[in-house]
C-alpha positions as CSV (number, residue, x, y, z in Angstrom):
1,X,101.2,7.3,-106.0
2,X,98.9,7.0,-109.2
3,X,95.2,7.1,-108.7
4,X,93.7,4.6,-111.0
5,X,90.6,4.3,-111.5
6,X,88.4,1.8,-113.0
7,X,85.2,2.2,-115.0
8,X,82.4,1.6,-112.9
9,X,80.5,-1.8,-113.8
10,X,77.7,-1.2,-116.5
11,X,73.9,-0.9,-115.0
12,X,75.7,-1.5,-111.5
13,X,74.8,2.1,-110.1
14,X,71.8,2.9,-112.4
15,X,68.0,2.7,-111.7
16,X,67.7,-0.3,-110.1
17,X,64.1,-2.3,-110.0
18,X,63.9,-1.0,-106.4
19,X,64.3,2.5,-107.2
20,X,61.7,2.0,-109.8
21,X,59.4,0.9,-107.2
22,X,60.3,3.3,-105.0
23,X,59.4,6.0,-107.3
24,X,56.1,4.2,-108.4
25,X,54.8,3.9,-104.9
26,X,55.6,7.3,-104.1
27,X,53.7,8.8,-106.8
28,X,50.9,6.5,-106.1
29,X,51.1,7.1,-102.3
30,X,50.8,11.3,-103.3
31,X,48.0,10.5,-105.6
32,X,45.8,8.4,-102.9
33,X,46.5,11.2,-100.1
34,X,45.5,14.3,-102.6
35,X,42.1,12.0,-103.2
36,X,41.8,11.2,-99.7
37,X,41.7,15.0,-98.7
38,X,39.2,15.4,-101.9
39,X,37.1,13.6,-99.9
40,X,37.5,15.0,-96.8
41,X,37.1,18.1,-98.1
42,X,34.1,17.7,-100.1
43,X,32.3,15.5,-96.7
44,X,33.1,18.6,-94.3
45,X,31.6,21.0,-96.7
46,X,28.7,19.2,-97.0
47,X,28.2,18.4,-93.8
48,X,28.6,22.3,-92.4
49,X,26.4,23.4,-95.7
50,X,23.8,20.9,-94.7
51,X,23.5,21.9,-91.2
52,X,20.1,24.0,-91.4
53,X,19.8,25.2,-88.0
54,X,22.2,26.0,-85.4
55,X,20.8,27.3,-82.1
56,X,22.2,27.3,-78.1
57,X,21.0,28.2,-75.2
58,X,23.0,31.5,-73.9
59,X,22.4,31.2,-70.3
60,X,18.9,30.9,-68.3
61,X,18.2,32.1,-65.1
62,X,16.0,30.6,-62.5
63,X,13.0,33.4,-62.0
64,X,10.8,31.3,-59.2
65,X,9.4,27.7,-58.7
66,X,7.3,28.6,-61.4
67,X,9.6,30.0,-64.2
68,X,13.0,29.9,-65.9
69,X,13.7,32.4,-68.2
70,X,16.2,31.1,-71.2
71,X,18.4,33.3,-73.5
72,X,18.5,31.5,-76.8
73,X,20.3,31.8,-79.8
74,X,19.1,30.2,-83.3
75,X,21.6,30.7,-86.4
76,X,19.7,29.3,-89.8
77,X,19.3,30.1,-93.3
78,X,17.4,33.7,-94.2
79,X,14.1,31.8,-95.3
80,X,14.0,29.0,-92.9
81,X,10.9,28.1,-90.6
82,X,10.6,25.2,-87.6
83,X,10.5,25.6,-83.9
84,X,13.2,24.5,-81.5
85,X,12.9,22.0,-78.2
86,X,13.6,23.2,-74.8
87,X,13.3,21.0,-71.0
88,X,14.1,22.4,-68.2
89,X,15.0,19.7,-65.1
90,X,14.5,19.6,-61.5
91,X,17.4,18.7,-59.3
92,X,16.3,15.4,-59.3
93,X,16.0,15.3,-62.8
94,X,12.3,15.3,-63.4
95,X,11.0,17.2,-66.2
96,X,9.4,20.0,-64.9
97,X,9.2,21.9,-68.3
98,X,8.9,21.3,-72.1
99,X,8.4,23.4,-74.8
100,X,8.8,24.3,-78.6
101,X,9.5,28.1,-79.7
102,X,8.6,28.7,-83.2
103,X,10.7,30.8,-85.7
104,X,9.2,32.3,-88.7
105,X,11.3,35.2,-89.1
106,X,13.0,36.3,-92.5
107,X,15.9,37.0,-91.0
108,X,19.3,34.5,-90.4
109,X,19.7,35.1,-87.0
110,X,17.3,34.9,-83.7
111,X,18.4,36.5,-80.0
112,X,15.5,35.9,-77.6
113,X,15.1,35.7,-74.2
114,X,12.0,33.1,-73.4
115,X,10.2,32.0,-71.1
116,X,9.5,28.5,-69.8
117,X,6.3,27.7,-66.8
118,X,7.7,24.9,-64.8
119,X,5.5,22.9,-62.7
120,X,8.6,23.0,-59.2
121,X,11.8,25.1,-59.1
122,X,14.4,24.6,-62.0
123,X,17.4,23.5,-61.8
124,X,18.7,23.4,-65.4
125,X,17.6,23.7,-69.0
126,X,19.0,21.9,-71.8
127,X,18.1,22.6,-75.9
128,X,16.8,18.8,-76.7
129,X,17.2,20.1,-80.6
130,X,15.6,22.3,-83.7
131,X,13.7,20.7,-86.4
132,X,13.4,23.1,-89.6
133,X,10.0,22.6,-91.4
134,X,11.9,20.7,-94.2
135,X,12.4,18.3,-91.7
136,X,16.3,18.3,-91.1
137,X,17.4,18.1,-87.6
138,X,19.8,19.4,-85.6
């Protein structure tokens, strides 16, 4: 038994148009994702180096009807100045405190404990936000 073989069909097994496509979209598809991770890149960086303050309340710890003490923590850049917003809430959630604490310091990060008069017993305190005297918020 002889084996014969036959010469394969010219252009049959070659590149076809599909392969060519194939190939085209492929590139363009790799081309598109690198750009689209550019850009997601380049948002997230600006959106964490934009961030001028960063601050959270710790804990707090009810003292009397007539004070909460809160631990607060403000992150921010070395020269930074603003103030931050705390409320403080009754169990039925009335307001019974408000107040803004001021931050002047040359330094990056603050670690205080303050704290807040209330006019009836506290049952929670919440950081409203930090305003930075450029004006960026929180």
């Amino acid at each position: 038994m002889t084996a014969v073989r036959e010469a394969l069909p010219e252009n049959r097994y070659g590149r076809s148009a599909d392969q060519r496509a194939d190939r085209k979209l492929k590139i363009i598809g790799s081309v598109l994702g690198v750009a689209l991770l550019g850009v997601i890149g380049w948002i997230g960086y600006d959106y964490i180096a934009g961030q001028g303050i960063s601050a959270e309340v710790i804990k707090f710890k009810v003292v009397s009807d007539q004070r909460v003490d809160v631990h607060l923590e403000v992150r921010k850049g070395t020269d930074t100045k603003g103030y931050c917003t705390l409320r403080s809430q009754h169990e039925d959630g009335s307001d019974v405190a408000r107040k803004d604490f001021r931050f002047d310091g040359r330094t990056d990060r603050i670690d205080r404990v303050l704290s807040l008069r209330t006019t009836a017993r506290a049952t929670s305190v919440e950081l409203l936000g930090c305003t930075d005297d450029g004006g960026a918020a929180q």
